[in-house]
C-alpha positions as CSV (number, residue, x, y, z in Angstrom):
1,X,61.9,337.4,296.3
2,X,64.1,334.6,295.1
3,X,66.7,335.2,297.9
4,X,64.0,333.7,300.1
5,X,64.2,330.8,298.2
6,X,68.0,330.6,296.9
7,X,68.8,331.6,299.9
8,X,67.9,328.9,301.9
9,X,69.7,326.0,304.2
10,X,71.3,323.4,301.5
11,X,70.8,320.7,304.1
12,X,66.8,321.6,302.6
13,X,67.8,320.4,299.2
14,X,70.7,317.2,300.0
15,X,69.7,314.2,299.0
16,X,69.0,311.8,301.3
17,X,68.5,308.0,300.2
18,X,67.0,305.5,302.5
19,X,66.6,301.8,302.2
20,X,62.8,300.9,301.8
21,X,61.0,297.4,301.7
22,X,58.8,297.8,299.0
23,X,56.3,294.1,298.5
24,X,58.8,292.4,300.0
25,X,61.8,294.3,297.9
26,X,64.6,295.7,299.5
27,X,65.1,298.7,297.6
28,X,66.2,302.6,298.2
29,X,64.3,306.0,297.5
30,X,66.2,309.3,297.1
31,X,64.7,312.4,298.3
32,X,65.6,315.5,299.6
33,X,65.9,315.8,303.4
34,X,62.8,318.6,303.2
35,X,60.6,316.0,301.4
36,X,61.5,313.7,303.4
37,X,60.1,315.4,306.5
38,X,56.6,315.7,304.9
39,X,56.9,312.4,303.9
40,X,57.0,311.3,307.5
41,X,54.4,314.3,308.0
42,X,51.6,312.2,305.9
43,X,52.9,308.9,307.2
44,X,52.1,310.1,311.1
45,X,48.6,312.1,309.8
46,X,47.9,308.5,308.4
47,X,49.1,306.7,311.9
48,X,51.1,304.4,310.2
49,X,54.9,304.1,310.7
50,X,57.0,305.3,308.0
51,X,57.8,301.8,306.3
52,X,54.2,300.9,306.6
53,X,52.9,304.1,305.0
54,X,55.5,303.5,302.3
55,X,54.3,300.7,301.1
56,X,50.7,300.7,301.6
57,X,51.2,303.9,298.8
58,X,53.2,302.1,296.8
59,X,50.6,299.1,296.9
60,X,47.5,301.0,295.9
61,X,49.5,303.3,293.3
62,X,50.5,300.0,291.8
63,X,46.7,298.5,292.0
64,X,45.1,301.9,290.6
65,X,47.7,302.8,287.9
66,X,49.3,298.9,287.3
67,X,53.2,300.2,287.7
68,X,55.0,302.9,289.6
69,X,57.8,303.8,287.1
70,X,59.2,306.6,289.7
71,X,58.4,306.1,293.2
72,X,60.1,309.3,294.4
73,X,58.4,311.4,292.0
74,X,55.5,310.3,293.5
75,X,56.2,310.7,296.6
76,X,57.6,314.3,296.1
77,X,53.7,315.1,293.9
78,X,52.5,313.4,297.4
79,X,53.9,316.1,299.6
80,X,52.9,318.7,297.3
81,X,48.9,317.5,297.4
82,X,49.0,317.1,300.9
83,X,50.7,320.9,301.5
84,X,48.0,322.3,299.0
85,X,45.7,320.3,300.9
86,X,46.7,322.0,304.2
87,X,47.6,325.7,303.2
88,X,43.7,325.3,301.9
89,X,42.7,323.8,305.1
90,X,44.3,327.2,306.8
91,X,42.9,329.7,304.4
92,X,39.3,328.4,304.9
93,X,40.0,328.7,308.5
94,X,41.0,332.3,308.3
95,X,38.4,332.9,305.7
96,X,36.1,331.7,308.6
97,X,37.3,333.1,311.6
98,X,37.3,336.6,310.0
99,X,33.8,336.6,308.6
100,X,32.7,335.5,312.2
């Protein structure tokens, strides 16, 4: 079983840092290139551009929990939420079509 994981593209796990305006800060967020394509996942599921979504997350993460001490972190529990969200999305589907 772990083959399917260890043995998977390194490009999945390289980190990839990209410059961010944050409320008006310049500033930089390393992920890995796979969370960065969810990241843009939520941002288009949201219809807001990439920088847009970026900050309006950061914004209300500030206003609900007055700090962000680790942006990416939060970003990276973001993705996982919104997969969980989805793969339950799916299996309800399923679930659905197969007691119809």
């Amino acid at each position: 079983m772990c083959r399917i994981f260890a043995g998977q593209n390194p490009a999945n796990y390289a980190y990839e840092t990209r410059s961010v305006r944050l409320m008006g800060h310049a500033t930089s967020v390393r992920l890995e290139a796979k969370y960065w394509v969810v990241v843009e996942e939520i941002a288009k599921s949201q219809g807001l551009p990439l920088p847009r979504f970026l900050s309006t997350l950061y914004e209300e993460a500030l206003e609900i929990n007055g700090e962000v001490p680790n942006f990416a972190s939060l970003l990276r529990c973001s993705c996982l939420i919104y997969l969980e969200a989805d793969f339950g999305r799916a299996r309800l589907a399923r679930e659905a079509q197969a007691a119809a």
